[in-house]
C-alpha positions as CSV (number, residue, x, y, z in Angstrom):
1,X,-21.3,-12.9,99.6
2,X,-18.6,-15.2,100.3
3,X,-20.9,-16.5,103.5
4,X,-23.2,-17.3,101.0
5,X,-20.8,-19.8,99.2
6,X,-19.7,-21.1,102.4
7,X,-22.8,-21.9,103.2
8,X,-23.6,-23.7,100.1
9,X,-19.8,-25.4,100.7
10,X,-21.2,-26.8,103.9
11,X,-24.1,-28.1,102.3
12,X,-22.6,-29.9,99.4
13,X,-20.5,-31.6,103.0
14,X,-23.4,-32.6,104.8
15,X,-25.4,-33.9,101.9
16,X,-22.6,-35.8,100.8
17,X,-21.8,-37.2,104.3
18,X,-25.1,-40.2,103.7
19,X,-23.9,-41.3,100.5
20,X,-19.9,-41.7,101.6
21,X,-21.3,-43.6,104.8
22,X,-23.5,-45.7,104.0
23,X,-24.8,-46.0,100.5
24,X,-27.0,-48.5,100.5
25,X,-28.6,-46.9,103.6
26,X,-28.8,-43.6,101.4
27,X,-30.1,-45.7,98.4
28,X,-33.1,-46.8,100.8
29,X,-34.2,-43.7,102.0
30,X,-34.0,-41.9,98.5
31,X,-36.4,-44.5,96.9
32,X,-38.9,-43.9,99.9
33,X,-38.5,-40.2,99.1
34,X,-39.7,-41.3,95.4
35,X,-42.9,-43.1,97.1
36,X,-44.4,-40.2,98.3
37,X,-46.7,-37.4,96.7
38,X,-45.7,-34.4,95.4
39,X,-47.7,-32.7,98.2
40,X,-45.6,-34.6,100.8
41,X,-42.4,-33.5,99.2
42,X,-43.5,-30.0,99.1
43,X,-44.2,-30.4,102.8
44,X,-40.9,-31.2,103.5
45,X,-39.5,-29.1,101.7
46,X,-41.0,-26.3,103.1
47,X,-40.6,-27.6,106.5
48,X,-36.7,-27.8,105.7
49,X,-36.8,-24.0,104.9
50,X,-38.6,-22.6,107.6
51,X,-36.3,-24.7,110.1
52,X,-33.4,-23.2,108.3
53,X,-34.7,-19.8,108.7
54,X,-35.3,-20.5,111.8
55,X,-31.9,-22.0,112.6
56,X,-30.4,-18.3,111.0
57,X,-32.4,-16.4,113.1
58,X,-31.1,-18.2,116.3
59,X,-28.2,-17.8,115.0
60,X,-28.1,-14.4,114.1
């Protein structure tokens, strides 16, 4: 369990690492994010979850 909330620790880190850089940068990409469809943002979310599986499975 408490890999579990280390992993979610280490995401809050990375997904707060865009907005502490370079916000306006971050701003850009999230209102491109908004453009796209729904099926295109399903996409990539799926795509981010099988890499991640992926990426414990390597690791693992």
């Amino acid at each position: 369990m408490s890999d579990l909330w280390a992993a979610l620790a280490l995401v809050l880190v990375i997904e707060g690492l865009m907005p502490l850089i370079s916000p306006a940068r971050w701003r850009e990409v999230f209102s491109r994010i908004l453009a796209l469809s729904d099926g295109q943002i399903r996409f990539m979310g799926l795509a981010s979850i099988v890499l991640g599986l992926l990426g414990l499975l390597w690791l693992r």
